[in-house]
N, C-alpha and C positions, 0 to 999 in steps of 0.2 A: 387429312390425318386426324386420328384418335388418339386422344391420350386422357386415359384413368388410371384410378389408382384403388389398392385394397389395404386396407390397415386393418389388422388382425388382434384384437386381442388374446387370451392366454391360448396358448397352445401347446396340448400335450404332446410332446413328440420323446420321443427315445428315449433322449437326456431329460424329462420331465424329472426326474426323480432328483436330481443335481441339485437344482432351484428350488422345489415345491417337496422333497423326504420323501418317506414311503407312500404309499396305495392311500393310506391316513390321509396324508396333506395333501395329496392331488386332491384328493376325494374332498379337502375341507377347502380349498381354495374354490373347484367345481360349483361346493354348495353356494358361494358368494356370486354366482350368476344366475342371474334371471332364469336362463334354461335351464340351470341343474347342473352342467357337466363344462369342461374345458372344452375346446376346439379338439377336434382333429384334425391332422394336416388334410385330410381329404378334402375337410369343409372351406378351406382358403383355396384350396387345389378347384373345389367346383366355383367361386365366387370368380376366380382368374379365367376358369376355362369361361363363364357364362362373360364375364365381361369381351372375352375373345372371340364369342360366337356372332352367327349373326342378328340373333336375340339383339344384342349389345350395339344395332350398326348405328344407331341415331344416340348412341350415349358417347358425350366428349366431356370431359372437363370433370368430371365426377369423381369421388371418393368414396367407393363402397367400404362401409364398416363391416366386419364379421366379428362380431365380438359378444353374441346370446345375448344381447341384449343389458349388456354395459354390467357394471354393479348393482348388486341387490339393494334396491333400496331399504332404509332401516326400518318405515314401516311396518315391510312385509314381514320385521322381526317382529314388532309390535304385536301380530294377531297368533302368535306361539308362544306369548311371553319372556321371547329374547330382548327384552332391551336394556341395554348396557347405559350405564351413565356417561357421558363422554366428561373425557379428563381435561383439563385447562392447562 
């Protein structure tokens, strides 16, 4: 028996707007990932299907992340001249 798992960070789906305000705040939360952009449900949909396949048949106990590549780090603001002073 196999057993993984997928943890998905942001993901735009339908109700995006709910959480995240208009096209604006998708778009500016988007910007705080590495990739540029939020999930689509598609991209957790292929992450499920590939762990399902039999691509996947020697994979047990795993945690696939899909999440672009976690948070921007703040450096990457550094070389735009975004850096913000953090507050105490």
């Amino acid at each position: 028996m196999r057993v993984n798992a997928v943890t998905a960070g942001y993901v735009r789906t339908e109700q995006a707007h709910l959480f995240y305000g208009d096209e604006e705040g998708i778009a500016a939360v988007g910007a705080t990932i590495p990739l540029g952009r939020m999930a689509d449900p598609v991209d957790i949909g292929d992450a499920c299907v590939l762990l399902a396949s039999p691509l996947a048949g020697y994979i047990s106990g795993a945690n696939l992340v899909v999440h672009g590549g976690g948070e921007r780090p703040a450096y990457l603001n550094a070389s735009k001249g975004e850096i913000t002073e953090k507050k105490e």
